[in-house]
C-alpha positions in Angstrom: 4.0 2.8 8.1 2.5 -0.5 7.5 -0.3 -2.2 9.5 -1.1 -5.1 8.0 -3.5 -6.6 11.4 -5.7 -3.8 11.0 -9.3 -4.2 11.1 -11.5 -2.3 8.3 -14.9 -2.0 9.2 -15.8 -5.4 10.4 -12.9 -7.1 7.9 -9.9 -8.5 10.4 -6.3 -8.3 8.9 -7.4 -6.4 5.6 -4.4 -3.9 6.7 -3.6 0.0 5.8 -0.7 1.9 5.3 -0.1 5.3 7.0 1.7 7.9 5.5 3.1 10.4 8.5 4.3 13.7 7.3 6.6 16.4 9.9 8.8 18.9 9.5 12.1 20.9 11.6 10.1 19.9 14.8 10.1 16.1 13.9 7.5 13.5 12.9 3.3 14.7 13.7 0.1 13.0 12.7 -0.9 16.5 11.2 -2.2 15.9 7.7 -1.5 12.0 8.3 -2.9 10.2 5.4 -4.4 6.8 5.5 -4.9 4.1 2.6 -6.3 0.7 2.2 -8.5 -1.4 -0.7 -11.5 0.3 0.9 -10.3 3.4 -0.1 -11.9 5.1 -3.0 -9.3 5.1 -5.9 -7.6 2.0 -5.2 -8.2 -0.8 -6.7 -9.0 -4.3 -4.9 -11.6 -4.6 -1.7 -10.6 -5.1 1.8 -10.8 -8.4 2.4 -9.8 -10.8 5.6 -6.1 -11.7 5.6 -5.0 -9.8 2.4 -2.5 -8.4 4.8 -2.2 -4.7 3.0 0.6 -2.9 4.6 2.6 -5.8 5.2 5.9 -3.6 3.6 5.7 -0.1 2.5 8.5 1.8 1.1 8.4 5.5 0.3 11.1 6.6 -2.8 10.7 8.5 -6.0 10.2 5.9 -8.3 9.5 8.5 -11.0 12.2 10.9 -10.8 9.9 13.7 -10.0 11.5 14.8 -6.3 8.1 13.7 -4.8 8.0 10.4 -2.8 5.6 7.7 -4.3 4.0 5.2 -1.8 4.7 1.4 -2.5 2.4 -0.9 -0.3 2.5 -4.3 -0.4 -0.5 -7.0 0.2 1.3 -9.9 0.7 -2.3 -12.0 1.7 -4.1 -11.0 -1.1 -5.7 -13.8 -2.9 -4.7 -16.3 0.0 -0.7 -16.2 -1.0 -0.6 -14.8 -4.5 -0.5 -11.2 -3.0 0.0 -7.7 -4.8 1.5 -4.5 -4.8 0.3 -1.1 -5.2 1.5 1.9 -6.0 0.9 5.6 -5.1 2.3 8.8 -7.1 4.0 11.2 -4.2 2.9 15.2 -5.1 3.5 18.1 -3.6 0.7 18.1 -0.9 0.9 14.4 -0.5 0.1 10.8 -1.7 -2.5 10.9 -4.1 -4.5 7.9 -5.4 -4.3 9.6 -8.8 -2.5 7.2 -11.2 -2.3 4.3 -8.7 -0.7 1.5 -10.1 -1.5 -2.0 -9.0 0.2 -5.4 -9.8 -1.3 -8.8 -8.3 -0.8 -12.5 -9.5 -2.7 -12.5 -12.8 -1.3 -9.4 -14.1 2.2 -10.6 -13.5 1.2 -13.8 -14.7 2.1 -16.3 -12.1 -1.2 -17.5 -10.7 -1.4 -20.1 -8.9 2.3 -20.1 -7.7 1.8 -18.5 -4.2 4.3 -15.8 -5.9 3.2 -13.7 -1.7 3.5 -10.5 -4.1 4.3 -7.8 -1.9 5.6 -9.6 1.0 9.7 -7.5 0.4 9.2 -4.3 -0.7 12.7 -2.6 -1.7 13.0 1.3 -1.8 
């Protein structure tokens, strides 16, 4: 789940994404994994407004059975915004491999291209 308002540290609206795992008994916050720019292996800081979180999708993207984590950062660099993504394993979401895609690496800078801001999965 996306929270795109939250606070990291003293940085307001740098956002996270939650990844909530569960089982016969139903959704639990056992094992819950967090993620943001400030977190080590991926890429980007947390900075005010980037607004990581603002959609999240979890799919295999891979074809690998597992599901990968999509996040997008629809504030990041003001309205140019990115998108990361997270390879899904067996035990979880793993920042091994994370892919990210902003502005400049799409190469549309300087459009306000709000990367991130629909996330399909």
């Amino acid at each position: 789940m996306g929270a795109p308002d939250e606070a990291i540290g003293t940085t307001t609206r740098a956002g996270a994404a939650t990844v909530l795992y569960g089982g016969p008994g139903g959704v639990t916050g056992t094992g819950a994994q967090q993620f943001g720019q400030a977190s080590a292996g991926v890429p980007g800081s947390a900075e005010q407004n980037d607004l990581f979180g603002s959609q999240v999708s979890l799919a295999d993207l891979n074809g690998d059975g597992k599901g990968d984590l999509t996040v997008g950062s629809s504030g990041e660099n003001g309205s140019e915004g990115s998108l990361h993504m997270l390879n899904g394993t067996a035990s979880g979401v793993t920042v091994n491999g994370v892919r990210a895609f902003s502005s400049g690496t799409l190469g549309v800078s300087g459009r306000y291209a709000r990367i991130g801001e629909v996330v399909l999965g």
